[in-house]
C-alpha positions in Angstrom: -1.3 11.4 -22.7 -2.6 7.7 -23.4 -2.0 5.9 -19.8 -2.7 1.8 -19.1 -3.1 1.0 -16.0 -3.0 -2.4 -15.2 -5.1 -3.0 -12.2 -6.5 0.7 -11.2 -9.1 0.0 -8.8 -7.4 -1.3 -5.9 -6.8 1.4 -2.5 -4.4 3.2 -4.3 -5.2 2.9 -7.9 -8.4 3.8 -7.1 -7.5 7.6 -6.1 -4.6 7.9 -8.3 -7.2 7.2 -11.6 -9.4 9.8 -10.6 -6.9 12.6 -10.6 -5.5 11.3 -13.8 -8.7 11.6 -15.4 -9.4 15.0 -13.6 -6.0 15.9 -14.9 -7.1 15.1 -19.0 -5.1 12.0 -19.1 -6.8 8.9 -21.6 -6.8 6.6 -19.0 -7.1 2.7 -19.7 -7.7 0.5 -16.9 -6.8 -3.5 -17.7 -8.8 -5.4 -15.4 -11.2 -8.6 -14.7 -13.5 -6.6 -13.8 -14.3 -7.7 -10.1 -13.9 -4.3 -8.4 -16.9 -2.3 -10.6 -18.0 -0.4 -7.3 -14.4 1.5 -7.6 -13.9 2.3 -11.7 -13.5 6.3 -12.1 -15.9 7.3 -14.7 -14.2 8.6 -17.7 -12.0 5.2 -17.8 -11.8 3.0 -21.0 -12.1 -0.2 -19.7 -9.6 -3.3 -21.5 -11.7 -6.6 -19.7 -8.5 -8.9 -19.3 -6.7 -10.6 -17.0 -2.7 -9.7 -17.3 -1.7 -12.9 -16.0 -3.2 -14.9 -19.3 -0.5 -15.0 -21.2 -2.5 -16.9 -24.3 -4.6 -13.7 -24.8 -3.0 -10.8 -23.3 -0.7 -10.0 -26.4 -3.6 -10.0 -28.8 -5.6 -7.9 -26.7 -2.8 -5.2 -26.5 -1.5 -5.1 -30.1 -3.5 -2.5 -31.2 -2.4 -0.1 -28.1 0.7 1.9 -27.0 0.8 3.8 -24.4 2.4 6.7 -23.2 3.0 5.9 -19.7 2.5 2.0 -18.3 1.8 1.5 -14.4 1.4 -2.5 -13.4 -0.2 -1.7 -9.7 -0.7 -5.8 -9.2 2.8 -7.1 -11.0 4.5 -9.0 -7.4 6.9 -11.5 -8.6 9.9 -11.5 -10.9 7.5 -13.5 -13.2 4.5 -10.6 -13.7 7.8 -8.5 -14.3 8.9 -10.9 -17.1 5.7 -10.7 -18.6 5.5 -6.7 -18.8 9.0 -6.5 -20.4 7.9 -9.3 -23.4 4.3 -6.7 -23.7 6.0 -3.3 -23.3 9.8 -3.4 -24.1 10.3 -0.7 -26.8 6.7 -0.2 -26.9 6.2 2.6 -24.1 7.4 6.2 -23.0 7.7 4.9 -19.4 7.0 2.0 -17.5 6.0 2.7 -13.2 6.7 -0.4 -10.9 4.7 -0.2 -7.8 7.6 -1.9 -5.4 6.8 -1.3 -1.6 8.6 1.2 1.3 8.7 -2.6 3.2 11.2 -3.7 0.7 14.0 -0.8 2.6 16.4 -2.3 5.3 15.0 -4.2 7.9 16.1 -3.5 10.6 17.4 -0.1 9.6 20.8 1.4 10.7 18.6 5.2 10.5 15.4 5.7 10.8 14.6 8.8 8.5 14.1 6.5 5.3 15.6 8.1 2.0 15.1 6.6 -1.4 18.8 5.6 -1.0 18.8 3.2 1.9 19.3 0.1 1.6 16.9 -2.4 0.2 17.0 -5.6 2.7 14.2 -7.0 4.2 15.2 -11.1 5.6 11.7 -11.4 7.1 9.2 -11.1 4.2 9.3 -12.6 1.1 6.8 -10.5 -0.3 9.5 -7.4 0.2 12.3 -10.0 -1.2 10.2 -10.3 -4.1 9.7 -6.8 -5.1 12.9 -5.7 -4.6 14.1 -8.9 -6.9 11.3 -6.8 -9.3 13.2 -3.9 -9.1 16.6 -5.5 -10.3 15.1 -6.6 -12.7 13.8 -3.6 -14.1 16.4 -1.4 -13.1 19.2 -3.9 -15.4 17.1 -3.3 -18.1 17.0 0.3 -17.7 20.8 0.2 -17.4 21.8 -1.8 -20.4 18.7 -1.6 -22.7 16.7 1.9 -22.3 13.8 0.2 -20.7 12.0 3.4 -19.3 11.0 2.4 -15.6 10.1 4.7 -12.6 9.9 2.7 -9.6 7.5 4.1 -6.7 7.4 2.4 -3.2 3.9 3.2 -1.5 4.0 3.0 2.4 0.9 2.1 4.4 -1.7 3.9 2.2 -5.2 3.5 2.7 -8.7 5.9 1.8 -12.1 5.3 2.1 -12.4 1.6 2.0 -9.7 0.9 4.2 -9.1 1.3 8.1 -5.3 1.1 8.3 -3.7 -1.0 11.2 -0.9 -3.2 12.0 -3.4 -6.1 12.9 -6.5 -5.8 11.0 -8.3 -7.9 8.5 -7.8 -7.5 4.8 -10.9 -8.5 3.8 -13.0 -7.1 5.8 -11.2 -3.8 7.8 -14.0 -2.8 9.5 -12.9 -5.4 12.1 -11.0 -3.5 14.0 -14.0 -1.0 15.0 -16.3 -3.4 15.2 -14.2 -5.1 17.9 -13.0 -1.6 19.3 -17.3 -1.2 19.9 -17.8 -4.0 21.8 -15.1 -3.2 24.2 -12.5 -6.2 23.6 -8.8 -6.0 24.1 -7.1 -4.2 21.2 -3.4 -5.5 20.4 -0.5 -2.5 19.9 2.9 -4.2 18.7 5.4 -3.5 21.4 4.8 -0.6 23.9 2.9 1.6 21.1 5.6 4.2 21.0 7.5 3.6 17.4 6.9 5.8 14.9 5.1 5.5 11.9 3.9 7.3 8.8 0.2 6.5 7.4 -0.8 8.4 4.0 -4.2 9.1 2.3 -4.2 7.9 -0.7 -6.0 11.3 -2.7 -2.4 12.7 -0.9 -0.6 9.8 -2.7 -1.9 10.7 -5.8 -0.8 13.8 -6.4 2.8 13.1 -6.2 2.3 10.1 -8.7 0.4 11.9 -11.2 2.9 14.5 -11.3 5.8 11.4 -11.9 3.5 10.3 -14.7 5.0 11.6 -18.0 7.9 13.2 -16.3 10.5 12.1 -18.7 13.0 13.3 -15.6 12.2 10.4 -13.2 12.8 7.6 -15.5 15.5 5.5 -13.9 14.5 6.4 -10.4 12.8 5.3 -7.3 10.4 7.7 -5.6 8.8 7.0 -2.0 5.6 9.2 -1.5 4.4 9.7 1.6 2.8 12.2 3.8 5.3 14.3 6.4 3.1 13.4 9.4 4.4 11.0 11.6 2.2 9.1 14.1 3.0 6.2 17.0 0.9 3.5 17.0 -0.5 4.1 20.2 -2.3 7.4 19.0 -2.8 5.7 15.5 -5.2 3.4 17.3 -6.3 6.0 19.5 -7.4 7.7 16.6 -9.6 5.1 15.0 -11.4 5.2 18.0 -12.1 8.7 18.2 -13.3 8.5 14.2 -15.5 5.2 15.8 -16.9 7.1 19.2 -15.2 4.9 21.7 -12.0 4.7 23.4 -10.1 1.5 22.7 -9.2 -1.3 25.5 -5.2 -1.3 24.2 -3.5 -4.3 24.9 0.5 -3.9 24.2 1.9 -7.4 23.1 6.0 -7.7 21.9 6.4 -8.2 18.3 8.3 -11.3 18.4 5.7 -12.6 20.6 2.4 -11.8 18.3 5.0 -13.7 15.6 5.9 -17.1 17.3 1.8 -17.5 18.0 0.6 -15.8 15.2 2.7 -16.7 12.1 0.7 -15.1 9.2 1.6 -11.8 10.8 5.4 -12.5 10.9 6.6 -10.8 7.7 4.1 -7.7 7.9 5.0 -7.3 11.4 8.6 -8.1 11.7 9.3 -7.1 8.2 7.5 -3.5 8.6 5.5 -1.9 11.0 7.2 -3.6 14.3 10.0 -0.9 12.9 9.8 2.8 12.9 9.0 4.5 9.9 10.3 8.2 9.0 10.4 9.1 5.1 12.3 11.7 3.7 10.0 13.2 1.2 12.6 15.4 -0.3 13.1 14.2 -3.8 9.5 13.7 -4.6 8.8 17.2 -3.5 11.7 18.1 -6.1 10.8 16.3 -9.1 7.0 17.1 -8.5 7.4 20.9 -7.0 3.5 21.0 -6.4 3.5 17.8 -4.0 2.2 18.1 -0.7 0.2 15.6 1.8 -2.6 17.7 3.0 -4.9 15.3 4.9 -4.0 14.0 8.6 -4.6 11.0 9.9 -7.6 12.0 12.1 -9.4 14.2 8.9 -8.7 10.9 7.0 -10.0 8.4 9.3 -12.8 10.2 10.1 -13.3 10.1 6.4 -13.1 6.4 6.1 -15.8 5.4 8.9 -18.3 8.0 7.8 -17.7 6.1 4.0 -18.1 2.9 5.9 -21.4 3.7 8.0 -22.8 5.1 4.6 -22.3 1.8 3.7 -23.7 -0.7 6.7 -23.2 -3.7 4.3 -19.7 -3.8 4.4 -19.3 -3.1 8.6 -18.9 -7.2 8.6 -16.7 -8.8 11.2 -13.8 -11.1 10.0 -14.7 -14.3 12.3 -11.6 -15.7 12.0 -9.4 -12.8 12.3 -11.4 -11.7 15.4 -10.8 -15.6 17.2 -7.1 -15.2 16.1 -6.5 -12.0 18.4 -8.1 -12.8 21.1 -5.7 -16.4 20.7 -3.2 -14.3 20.7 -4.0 -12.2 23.8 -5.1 -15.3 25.5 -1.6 -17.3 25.4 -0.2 -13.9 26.4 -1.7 -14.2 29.6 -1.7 -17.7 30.1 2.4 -16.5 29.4 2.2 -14.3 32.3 -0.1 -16.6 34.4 -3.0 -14.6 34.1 -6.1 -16.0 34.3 -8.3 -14.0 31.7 
């Protein structure tokens, strides 16, 4: 099976190209080329950048592909751009959409791949479910061959996953957690939530790749294990050797002082998250998340002390929550 993915070595991608290749598949991986620490030996390399539109057609005309995956398209526009380069030209096309694009708030909290898709506070959700209407009309009244997957918070060895954390530089959060200073929890801690590794990930969308059965539908894939935040944080500690200094702060608060976090906080992880795994289990029989949350984080700061050049502190991320805690207290006249 001839597979393009476009992107591939991303948190994600990264694990999901390594069982592709382990599974036989000729996997191409269309990239710039700025993540060479994290390309899966076996991969056949196209060095381009999707979003040139001059080039991208002449650098694909020789290709097909079996199955397509576009792990980086975002916006209706990427989506535009895959339909003019793969329209009758692929076996099937996988979306990467997101679980944050599902009804926020919800009106249930076990998440099926048929709730609602509604999310008014994060335009990065709006976007990707606009990408899935998209897709999906085509499906509908041209054949267009798309499975649409909707990761929830995945992460693996490069990534400590948190509701506040940097991006950039993850290893914040520990660092911070070391030197003893306040650690924010959204709300009281308590809501649930459901964190999956992404070798876990993997094996459900390998086993979606190909499968001429899921064309024309969405899949969530996700691990059964469901967390609350307080213990998810309590668990990074344990993985780090200290106990964190938890500070709970309300959502809405954390928002109003701290804009950048409003749609990923409001518009995800402020809700509870419980996904019904039951149709990816049915359309791939062998699927089944296998590594918890404390065997996976554990994972992650071993992989990080291994590799003591990228334990860096995000400077600005670290000033921003302790802003944050600070006009909390001056809030509640505390004098901290």
């Amino acid at each position: 099976m001839k597979v393009l993915f476009i992107g591939g070595t991303g948190i994600i991608s990264e694990a999901v190209s390594k069982l592709a290749i382990q599974k036989g598949m000729d996997l191409y991986l269309l990239n710039r080329g700025n993540r060479p620490l994290y390309l899966p030996q076996g991969a056949k390399v196209i060095n381009s950048d999707i979003r040139d539109k001059g080039t991208i057609k002449e650098v694909l005309k020789s290709h097909s592909f079996d199955v397509v995956v576009d792990w980086i398209a975002f916006t209706p526009e990427h989506i535009r751009t895959d339909l003019e380069l793969f329209m009758g030209n692929v076996g099937q096309y996988i979306f990467i959409s997101s679980a944050s694009a599902y009804q926020k708030p919800p009106t249930d909290y076990i998440i099926t791949e048929s709730t609602p898709l509604a999310n008014p506070f994060w335009q990065y959700s709006r976007d990707k479910i606009d990408c899935e209407d998209i897709l999906m009309a085509q499906y509908r009244n041209n054949r267009f061959p798309v499975t649409i997957v909707r990761p929830s918070l995945t992460y693996g060895l490069q990534m400590i996953p948190a509701a506040l954390n940097s991006w950039q530089k993850p290893w914040s959060i520990v660092d911070r957690m070391q030197k003893g200073k306040k650690i924010i929890v959204h709300g009281d801690g308590t809501s649930l939530w459901t964190i999956t590794h992404n070798t876990d990930f993997a094996k459900g969308f390998t086993g979606l790749m190909g499968n001429s059965m899921a064309v024309g539908h969405a899949f969530h894939i996700t691990s059964d294990e469901v967390l609350t935040w307080n213990m998810i944080y309590e668990l990074i500690g344990k993985a780090a050797g200290v106990k964190p200094d938890i500070i709970h702060i309300a959502s809405d608060f954390i928002s109003a002082v701290h804009p950048e976090s409003y749609g990923s906080l409001l518009g995800d992880k402020a809700e509870s998250a419980v996904f019904d795994n039951s149709k990816i289990k049915r359309f791939v029989p062998d699927f089944k998340a296998t590594v918890s949350f404390e065997t996976g984080i554990k994972r992650s700061v071993e992989w990080f002390l291994e590799h003591s050049e990228l334990c860096t502190l995000d400077a600005e991320w670290d000033a921003s929550m302790d802003m944050i805690i600070n006009k909390y207290n001056t809030a509640l006249g505390i004098n901290k």
